[in-house]
HTML snippet that shows the backbone in 3Dmol.js (N, CA, C, O; Angstrom):
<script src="https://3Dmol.org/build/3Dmol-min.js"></script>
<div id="view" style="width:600px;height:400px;position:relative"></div>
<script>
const pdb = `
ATOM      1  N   UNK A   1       0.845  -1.178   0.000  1.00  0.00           N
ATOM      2  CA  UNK A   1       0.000   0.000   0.000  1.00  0.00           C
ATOM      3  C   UNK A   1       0.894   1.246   0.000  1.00  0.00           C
ATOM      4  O   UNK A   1       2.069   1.307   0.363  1.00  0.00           O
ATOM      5  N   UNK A   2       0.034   2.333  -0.526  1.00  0.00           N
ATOM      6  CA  UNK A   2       1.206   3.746  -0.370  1.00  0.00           C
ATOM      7  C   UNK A   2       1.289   4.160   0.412  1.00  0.00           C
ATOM      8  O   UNK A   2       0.244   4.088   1.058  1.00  0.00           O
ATOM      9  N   UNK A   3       2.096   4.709   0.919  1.00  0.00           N
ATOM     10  CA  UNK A   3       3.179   5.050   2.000  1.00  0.00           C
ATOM     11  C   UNK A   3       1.749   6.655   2.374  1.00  0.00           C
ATOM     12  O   UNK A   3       1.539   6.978   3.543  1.00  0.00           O
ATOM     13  N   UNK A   4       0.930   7.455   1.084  1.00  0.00           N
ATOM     14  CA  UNK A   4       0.664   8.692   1.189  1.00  0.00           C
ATOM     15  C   UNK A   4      -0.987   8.182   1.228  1.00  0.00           C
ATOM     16  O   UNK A   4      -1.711   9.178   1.218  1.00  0.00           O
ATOM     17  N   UNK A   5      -1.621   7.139   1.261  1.00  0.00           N
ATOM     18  CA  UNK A   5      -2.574   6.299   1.042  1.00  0.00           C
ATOM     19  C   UNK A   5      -2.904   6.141   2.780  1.00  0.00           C
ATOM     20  O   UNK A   5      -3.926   6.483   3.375  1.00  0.00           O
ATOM     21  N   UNK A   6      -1.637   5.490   3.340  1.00  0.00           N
ATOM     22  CA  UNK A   6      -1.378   5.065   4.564  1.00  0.00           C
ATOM     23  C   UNK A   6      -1.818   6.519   5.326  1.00  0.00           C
ATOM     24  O   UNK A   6      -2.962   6.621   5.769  1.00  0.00           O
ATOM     25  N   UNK A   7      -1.423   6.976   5.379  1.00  0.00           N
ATOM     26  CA  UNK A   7      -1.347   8.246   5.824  1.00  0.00           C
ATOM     27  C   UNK A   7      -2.740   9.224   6.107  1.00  0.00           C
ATOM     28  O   UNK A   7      -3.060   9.926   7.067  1.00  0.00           O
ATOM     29  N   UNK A   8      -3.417   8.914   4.772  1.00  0.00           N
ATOM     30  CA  UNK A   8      -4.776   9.669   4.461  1.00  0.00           C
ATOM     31  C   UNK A   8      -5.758   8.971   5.229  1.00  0.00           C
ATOM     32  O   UNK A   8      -6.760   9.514   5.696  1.00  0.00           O
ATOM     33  N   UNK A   9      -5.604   8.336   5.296  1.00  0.00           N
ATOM     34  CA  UNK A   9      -6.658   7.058   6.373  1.00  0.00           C
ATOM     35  C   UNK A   9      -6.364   7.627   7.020  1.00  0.00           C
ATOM     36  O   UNK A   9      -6.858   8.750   7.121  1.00  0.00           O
ATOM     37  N   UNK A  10      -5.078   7.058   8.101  1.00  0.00           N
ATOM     38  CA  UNK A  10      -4.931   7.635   9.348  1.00  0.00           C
ATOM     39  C   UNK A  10      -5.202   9.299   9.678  1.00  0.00           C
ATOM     40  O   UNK A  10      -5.417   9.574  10.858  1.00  0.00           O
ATOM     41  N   UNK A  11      -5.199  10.080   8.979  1.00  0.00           N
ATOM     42  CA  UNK A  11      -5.687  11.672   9.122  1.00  0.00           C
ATOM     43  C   UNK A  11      -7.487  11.710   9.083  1.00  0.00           C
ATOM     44  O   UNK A  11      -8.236  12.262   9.890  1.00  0.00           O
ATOM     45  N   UNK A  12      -7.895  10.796   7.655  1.00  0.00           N
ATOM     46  CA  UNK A  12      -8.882  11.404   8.176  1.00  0.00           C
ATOM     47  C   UNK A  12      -9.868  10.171   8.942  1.00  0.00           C
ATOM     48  O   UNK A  12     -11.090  10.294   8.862  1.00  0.00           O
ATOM     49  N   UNK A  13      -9.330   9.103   9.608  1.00  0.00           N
ATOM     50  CA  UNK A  13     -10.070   8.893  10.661  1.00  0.00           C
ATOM     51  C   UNK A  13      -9.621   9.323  11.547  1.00  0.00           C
ATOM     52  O   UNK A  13     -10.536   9.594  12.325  1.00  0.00           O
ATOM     53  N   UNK A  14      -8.646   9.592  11.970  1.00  0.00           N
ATOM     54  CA  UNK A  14      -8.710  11.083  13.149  1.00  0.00           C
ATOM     55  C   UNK A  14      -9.214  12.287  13.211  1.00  0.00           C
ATOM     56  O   UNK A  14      -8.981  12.892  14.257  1.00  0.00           O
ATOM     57  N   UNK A  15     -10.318  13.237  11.789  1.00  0.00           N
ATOM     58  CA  UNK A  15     -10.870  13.470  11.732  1.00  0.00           C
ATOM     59  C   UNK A  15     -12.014  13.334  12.118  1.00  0.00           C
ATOM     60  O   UNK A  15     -12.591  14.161  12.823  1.00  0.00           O
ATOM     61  N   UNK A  16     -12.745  11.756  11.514  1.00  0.00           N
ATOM     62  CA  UNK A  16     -14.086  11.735  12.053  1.00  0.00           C
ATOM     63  C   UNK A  16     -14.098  11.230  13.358  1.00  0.00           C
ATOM     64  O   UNK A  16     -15.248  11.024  13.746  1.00  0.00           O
ATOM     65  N   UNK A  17     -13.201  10.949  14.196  1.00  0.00           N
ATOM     66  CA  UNK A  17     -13.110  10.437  15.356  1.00  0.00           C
ATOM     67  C   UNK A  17     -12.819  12.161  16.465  1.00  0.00           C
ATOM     68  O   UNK A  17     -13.584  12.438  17.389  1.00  0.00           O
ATOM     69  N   UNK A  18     -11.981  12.788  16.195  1.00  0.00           N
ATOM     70  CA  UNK A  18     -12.035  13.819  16.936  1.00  0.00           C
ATOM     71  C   UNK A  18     -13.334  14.787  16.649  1.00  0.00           C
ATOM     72  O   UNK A  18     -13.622  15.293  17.733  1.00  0.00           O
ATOM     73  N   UNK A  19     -13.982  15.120  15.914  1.00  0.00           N
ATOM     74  CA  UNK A  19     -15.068  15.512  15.515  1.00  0.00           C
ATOM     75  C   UNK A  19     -16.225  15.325  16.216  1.00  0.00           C
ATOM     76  O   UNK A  19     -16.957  16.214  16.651  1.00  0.00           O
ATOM     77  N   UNK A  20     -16.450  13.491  16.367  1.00  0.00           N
ATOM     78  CA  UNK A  20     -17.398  12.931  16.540  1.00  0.00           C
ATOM     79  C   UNK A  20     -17.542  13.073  18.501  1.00  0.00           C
ATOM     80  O   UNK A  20     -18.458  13.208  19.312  1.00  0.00           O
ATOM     81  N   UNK A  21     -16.191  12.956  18.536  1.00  0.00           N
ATOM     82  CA  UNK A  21     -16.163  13.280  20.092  1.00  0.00           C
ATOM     83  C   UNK A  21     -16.977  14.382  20.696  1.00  0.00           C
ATOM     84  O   UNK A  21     -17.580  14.052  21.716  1.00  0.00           O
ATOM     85  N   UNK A  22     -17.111  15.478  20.339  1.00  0.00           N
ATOM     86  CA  UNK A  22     -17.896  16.483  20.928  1.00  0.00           C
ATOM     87  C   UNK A  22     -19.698  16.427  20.817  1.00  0.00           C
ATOM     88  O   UNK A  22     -20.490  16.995  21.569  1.00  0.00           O
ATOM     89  N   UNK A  23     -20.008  15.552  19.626  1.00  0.00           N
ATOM     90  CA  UNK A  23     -21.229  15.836  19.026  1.00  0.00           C
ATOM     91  C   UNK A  23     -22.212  14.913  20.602  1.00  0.00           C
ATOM     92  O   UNK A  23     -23.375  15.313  20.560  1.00  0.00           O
ATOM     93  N   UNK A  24     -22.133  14.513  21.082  1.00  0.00           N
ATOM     94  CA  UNK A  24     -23.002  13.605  22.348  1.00  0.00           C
ATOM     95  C   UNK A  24     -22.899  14.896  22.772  1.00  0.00           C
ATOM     96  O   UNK A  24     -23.978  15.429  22.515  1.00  0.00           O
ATOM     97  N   UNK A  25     -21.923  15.921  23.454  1.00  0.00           N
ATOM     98  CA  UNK A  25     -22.153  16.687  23.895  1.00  0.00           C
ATOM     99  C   UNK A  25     -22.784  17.816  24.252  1.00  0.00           C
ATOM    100  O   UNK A  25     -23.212  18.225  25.332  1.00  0.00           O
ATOM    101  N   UNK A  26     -22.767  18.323  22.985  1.00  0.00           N
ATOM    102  CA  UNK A  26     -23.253  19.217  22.363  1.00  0.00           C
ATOM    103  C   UNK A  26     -25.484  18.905  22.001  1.00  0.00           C
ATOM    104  O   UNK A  26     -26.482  19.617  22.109  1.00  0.00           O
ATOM    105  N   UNK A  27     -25.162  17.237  21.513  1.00  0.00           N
ATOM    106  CA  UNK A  27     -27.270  16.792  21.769  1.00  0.00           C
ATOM    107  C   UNK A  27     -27.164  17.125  22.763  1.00  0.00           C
ATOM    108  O   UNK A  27     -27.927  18.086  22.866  1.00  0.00           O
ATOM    109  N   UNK A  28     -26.299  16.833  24.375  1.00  0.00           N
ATOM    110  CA  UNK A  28     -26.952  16.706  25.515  1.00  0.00           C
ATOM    111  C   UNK A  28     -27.629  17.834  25.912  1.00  0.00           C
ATOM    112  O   UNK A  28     -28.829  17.934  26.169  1.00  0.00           O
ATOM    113  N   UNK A  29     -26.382  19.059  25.958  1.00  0.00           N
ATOM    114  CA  UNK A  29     -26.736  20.047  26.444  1.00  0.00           C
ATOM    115  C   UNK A  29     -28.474  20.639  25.448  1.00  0.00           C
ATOM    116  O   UNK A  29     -29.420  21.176  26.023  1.00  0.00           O
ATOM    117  N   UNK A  30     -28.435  20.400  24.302  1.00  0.00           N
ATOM    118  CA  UNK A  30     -29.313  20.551  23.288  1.00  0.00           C
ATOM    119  C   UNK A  30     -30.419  20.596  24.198  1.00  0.00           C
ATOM    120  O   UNK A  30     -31.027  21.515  24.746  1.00  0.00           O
ATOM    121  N   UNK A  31     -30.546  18.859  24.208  1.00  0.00           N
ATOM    122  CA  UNK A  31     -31.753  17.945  24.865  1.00  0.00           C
ATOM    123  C   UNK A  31     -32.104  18.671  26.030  1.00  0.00           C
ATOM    124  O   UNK A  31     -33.272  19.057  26.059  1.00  0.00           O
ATOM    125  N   UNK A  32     -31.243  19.009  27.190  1.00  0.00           N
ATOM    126  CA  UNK A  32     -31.678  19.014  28.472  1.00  0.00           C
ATOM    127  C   UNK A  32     -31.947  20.559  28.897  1.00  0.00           C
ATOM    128  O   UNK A  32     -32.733  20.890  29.785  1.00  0.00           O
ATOM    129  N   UNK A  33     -31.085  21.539  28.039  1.00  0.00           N
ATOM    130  CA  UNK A  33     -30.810  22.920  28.569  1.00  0.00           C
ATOM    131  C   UNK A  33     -30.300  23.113  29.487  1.00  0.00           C
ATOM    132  O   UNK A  33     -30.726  24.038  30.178  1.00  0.00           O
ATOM    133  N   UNK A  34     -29.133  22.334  29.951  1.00  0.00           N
ATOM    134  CA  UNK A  34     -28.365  22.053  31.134  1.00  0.00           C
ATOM    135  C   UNK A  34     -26.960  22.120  30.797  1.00  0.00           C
ATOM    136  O   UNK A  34     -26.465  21.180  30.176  1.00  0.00           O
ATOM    137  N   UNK A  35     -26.117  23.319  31.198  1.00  0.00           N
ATOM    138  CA  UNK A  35     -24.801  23.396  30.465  1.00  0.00           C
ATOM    139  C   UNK A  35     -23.711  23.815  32.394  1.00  0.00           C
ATOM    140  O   UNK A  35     -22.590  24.320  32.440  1.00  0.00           O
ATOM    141  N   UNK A  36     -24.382  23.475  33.370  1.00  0.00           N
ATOM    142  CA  UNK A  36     -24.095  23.595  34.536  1.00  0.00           C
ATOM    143  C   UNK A  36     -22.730  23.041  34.952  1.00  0.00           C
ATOM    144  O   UNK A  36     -21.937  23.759  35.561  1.00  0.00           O
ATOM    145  N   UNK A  37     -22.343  21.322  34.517  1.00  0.00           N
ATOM    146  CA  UNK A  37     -21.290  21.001  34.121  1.00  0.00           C
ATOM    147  C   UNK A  37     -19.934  21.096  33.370  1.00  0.00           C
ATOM    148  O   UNK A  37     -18.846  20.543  33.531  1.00  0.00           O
ATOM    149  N   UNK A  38     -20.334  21.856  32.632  1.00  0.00           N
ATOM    150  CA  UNK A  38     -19.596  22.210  31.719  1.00  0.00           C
ATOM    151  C   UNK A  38     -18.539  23.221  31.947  1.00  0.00           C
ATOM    152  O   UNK A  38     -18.890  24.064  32.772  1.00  0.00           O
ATOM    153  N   UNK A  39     -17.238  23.407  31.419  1.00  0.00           N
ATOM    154  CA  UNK A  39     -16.406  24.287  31.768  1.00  0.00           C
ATOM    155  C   UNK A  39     -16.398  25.090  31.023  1.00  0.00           C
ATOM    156  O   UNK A  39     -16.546  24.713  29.860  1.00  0.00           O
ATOM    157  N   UNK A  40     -16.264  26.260  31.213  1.00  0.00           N
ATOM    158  CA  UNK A  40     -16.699  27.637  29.986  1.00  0.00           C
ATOM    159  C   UNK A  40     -14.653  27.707  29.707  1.00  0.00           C
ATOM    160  O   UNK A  40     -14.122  28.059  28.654  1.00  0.00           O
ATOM    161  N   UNK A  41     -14.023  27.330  30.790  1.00  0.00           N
ATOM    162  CA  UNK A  41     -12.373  27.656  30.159  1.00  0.00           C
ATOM    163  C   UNK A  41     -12.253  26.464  29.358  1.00  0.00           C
ATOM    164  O   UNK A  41     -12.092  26.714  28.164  1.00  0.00           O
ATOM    165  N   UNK A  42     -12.279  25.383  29.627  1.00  0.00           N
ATOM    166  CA  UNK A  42     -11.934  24.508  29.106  1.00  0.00           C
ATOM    167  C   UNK A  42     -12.723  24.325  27.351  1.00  0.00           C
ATOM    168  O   UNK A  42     -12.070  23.952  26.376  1.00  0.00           O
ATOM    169  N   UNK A  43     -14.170  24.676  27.307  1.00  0.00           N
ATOM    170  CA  UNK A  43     -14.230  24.599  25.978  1.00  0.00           C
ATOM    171  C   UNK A  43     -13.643  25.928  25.189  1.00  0.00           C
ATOM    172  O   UNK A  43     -13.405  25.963  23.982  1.00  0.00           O
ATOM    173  N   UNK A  44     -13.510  26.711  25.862  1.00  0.00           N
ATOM    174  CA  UNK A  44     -12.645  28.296  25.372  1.00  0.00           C
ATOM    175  C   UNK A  44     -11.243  28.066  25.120  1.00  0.00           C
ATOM    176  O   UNK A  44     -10.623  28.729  24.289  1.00  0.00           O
ATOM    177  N   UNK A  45     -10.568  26.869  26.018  1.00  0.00           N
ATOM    178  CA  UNK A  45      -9.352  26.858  25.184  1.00  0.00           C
ATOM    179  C   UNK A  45      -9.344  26.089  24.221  1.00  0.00           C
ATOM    180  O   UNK A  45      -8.601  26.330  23.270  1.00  0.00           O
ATOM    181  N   UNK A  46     -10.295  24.802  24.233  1.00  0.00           N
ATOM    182  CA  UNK A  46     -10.483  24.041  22.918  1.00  0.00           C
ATOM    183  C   UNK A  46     -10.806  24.859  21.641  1.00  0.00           C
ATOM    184  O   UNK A  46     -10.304  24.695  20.530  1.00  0.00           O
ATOM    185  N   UNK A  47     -11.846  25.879  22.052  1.00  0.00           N
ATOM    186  CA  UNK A  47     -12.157  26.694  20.711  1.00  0.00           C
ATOM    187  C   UNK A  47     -10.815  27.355  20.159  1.00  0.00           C
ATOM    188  O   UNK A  47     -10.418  27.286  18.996  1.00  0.00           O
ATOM    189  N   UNK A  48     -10.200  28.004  21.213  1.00  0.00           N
ATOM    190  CA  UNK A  48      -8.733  28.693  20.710  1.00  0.00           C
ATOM    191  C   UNK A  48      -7.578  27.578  19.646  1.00  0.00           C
ATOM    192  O   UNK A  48      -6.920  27.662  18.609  1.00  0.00           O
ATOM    193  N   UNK A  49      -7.913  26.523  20.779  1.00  0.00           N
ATOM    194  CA  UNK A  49      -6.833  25.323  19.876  1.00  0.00           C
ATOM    195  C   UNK A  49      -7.184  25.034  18.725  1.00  0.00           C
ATOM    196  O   UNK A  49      -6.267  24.792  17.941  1.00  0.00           O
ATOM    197  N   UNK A  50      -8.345  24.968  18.304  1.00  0.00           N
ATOM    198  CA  UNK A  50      -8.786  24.212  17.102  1.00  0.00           C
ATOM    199  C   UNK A  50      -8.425  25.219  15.947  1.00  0.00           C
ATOM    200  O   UNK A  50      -7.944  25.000  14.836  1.00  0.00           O
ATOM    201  N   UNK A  51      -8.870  26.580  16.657  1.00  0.00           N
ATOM    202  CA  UNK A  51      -9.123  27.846  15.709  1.00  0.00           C
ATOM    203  C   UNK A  51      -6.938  28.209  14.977  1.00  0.00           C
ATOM    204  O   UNK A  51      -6.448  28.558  13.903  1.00  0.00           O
ATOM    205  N   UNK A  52      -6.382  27.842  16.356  1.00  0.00           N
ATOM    206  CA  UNK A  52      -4.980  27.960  15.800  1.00  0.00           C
ATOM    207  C   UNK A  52      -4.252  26.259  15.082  1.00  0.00           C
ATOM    208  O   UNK A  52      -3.143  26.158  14.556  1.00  0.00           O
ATOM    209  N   UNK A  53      -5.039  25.367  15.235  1.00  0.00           N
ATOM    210  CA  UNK A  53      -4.905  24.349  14.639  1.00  0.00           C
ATOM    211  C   UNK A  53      -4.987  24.666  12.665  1.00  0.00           C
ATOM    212  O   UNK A  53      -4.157  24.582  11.760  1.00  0.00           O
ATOM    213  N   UNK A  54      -6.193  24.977  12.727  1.00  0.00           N
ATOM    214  CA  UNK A  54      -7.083  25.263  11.810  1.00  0.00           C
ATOM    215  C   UNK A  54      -5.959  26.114  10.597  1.00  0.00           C
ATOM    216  O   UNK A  54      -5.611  25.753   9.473  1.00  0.00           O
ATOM    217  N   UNK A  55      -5.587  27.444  11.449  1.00  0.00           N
ATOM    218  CA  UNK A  55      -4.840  28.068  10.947  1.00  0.00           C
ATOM    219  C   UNK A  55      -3.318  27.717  10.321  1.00  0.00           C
ATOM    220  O   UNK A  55      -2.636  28.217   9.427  1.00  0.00           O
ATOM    221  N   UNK A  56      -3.085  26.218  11.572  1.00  0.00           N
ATOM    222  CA  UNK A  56      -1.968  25.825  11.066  1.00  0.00           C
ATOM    223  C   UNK A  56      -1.779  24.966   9.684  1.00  0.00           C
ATOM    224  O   UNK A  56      -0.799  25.017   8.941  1.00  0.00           O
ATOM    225  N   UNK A  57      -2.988  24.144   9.515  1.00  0.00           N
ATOM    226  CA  UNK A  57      -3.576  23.167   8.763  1.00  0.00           C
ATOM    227  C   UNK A  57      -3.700  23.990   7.339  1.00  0.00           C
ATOM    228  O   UNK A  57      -3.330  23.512   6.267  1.00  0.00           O
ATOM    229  N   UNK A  58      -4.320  25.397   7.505  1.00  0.00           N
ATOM    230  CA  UNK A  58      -4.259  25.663   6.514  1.00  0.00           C
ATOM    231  C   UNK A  58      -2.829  26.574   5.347  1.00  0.00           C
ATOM    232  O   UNK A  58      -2.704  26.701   4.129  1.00  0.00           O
ATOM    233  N   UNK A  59      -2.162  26.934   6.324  1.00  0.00           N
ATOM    234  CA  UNK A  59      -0.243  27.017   5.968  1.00  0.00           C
ATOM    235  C   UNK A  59       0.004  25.853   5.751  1.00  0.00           C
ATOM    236  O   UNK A  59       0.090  25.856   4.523  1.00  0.00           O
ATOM    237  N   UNK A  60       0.207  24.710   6.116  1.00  0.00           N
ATOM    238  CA  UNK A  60       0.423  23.777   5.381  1.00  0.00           C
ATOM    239  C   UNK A  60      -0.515  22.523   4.467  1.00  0.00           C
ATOM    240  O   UNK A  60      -0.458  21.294   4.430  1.00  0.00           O
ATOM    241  N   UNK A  61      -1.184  23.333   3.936  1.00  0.00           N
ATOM    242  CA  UNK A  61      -2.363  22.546   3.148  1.00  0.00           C
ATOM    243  C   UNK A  61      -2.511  21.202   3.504  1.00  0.00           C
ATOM    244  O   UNK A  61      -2.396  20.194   2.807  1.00  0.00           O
ATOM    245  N   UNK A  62      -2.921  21.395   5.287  1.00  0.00           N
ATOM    246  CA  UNK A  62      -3.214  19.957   5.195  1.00  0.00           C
ATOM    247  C   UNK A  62      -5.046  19.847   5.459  1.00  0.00           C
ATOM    248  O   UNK A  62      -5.689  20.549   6.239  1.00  0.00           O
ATOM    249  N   UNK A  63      -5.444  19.044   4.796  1.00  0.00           N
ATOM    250  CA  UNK A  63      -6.925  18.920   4.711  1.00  0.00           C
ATOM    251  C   UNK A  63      -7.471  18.408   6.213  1.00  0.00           C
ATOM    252  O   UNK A  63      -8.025  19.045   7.109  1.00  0.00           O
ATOM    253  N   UNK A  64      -7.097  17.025   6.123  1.00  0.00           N
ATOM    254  CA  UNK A  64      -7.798  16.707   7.148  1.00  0.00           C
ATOM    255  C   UNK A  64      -7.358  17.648   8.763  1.00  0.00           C
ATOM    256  O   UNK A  64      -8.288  17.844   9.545  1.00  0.00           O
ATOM    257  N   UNK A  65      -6.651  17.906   8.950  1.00  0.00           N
ATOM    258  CA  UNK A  65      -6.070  19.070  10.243  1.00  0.00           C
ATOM    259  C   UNK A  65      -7.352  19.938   9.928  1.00  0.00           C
ATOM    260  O   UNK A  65      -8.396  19.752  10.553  1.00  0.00           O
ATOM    261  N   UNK A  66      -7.229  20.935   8.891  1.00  0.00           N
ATOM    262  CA  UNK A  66      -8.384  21.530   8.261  1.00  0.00           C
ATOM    263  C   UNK A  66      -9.862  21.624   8.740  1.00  0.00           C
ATOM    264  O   UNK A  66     -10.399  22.510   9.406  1.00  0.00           O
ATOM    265  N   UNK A  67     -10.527  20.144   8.077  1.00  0.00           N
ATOM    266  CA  UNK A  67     -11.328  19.857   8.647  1.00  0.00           C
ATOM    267  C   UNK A  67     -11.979  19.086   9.719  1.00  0.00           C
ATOM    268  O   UNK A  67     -13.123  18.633   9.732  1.00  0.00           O
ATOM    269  N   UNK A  68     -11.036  19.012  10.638  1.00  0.00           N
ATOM    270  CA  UNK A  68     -11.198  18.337  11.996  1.00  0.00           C
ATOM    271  C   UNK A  68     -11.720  19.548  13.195  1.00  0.00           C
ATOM    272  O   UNK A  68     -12.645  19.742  13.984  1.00  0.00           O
ATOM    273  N   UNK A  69     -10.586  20.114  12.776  1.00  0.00           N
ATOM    274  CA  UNK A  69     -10.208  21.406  13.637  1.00  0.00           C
ATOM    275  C   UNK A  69     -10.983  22.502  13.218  1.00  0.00           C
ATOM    276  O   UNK A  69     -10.677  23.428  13.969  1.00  0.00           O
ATOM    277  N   UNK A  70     -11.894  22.907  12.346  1.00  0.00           N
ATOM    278  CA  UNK A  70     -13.296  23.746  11.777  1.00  0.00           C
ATOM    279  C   UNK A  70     -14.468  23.594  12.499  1.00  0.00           C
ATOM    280  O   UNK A  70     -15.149  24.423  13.101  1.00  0.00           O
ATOM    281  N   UNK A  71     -14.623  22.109  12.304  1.00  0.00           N
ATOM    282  CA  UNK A  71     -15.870  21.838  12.775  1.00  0.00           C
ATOM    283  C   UNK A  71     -15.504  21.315  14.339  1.00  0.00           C
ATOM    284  O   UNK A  71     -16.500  21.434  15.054  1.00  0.00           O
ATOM    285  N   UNK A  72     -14.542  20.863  14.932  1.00  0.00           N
ATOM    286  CA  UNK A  72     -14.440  21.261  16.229  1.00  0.00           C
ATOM    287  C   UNK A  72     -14.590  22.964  16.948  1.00  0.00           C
ATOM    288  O   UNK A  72     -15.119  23.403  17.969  1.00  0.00           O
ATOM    289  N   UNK A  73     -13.883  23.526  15.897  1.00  0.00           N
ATOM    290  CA  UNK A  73     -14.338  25.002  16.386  1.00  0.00           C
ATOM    291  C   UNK A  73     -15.295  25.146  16.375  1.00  0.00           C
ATOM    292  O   UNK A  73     -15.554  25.675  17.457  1.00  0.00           O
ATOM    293  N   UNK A  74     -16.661  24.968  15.508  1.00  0.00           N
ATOM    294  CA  UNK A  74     -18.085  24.765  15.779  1.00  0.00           C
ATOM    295  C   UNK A  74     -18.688  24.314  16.634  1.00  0.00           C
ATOM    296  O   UNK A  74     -19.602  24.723  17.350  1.00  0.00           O
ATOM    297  N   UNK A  75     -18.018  23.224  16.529  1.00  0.00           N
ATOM    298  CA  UNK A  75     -18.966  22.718  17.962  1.00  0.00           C
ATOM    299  C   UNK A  75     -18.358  23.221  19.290  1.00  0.00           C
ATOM    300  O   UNK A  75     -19.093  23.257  20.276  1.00  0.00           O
ATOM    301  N   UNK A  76     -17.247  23.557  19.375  1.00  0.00           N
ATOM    302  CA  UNK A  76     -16.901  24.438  20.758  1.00  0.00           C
ATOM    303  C   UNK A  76     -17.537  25.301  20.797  1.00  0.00           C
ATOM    304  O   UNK A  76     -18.218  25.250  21.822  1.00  0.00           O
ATOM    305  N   UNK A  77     -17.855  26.666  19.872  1.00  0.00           N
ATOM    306  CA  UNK A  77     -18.041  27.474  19.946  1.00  0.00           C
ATOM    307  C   UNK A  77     -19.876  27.408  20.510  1.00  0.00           C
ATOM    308  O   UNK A  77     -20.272  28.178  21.385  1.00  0.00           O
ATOM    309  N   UNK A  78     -20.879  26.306  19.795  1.00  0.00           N
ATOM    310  CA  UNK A  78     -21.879  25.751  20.197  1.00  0.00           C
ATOM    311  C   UNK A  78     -22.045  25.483  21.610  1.00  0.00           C
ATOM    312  O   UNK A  78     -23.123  25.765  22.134  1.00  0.00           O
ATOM    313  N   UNK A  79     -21.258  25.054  22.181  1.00  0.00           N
ATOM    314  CA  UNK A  79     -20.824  24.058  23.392  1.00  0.00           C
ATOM    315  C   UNK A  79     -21.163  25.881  24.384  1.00  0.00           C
ATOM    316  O   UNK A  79     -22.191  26.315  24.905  1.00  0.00           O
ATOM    317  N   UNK A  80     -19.564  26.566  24.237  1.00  0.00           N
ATOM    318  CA  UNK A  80     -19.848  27.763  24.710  1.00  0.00           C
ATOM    319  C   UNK A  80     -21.261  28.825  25.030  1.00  0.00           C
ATOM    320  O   UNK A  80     -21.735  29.217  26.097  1.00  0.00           O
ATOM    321  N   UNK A  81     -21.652  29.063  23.645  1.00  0.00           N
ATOM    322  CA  UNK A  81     -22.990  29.713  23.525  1.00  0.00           C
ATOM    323  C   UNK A  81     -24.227  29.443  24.501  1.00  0.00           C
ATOM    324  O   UNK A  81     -25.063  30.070  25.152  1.00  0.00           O
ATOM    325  N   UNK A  82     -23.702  27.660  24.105  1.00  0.00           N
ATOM    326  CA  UNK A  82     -25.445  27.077  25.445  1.00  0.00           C
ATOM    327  C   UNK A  82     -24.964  27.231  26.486  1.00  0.00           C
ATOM    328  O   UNK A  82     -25.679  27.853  27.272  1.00  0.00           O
ATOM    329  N   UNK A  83     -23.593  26.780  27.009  1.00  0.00           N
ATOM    330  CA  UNK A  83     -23.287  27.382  28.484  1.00  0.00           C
ATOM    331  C   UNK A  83     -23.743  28.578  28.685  1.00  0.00           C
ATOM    332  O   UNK A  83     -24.727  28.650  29.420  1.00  0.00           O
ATOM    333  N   UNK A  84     -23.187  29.854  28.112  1.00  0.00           N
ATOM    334  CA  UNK A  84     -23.623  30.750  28.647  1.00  0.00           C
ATOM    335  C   UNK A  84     -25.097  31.078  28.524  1.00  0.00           C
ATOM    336  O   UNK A  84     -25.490  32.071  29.135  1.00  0.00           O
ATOM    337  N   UNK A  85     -25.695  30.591  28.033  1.00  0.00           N
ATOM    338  CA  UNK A  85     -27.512  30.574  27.485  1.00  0.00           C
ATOM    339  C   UNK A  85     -27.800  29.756  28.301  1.00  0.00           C
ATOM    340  O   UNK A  85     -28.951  30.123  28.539  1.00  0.00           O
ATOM    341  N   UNK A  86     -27.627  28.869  28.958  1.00  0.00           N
ATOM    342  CA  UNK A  86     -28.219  27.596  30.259  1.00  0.00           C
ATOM    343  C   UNK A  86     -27.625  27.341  31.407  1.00  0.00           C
ATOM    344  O   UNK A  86     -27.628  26.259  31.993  1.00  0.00           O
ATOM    345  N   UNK A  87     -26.902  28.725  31.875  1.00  0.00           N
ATOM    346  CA  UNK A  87     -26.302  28.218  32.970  1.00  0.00           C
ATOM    347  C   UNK A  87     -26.843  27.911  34.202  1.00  0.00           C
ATOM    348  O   UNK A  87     -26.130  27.449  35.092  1.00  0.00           O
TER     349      UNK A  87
END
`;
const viewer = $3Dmol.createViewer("view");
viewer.addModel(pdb, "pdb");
viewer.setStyle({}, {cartoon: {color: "spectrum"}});
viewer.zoomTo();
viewer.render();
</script>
């Protein structure tokens, strides 16, 4: 198999796997209107990380970094919003 084949897998199922991680989260708070648990720093530095991830991903044209780290910023930024809307 190719060596750049090998590679693309492994990126972008670390994509849909880091991605997918937040989304339970994000129904819960949805579902319940309960964001009481939740850490307003901790998803604020995730939003920061992803957002300078993002930035890095895109200097070096890498896709999947790209889109891992986008739509994690989304959903942090989601995550954030209902905290402060359900606290």
């Amino acid at each position: 198999m190719d060596k750049q084949l090998i590679a693309d897998i492994f990126g972008y199922s670390a994509t849909v796997l880091g991605t997918l991680v937040f989304l339970p989260q994000v129904i819960q708070i949805w579902k319940t209107k309960r964001a009481k648990d939740v850490s307003l720093l901790s998803f604020s530095m995730i939003f920061l990380g992803s957002i300078l991830w993002t930035t890095y991903g895109i200097l070096i044209s890498a896709t999947p970094i790209i889109i891992v780290n986008t739509v994690i910023a989304v959903l942090s930024a989601l995550i954030i919003i209902m905290k402060l809307k359900y606290k």
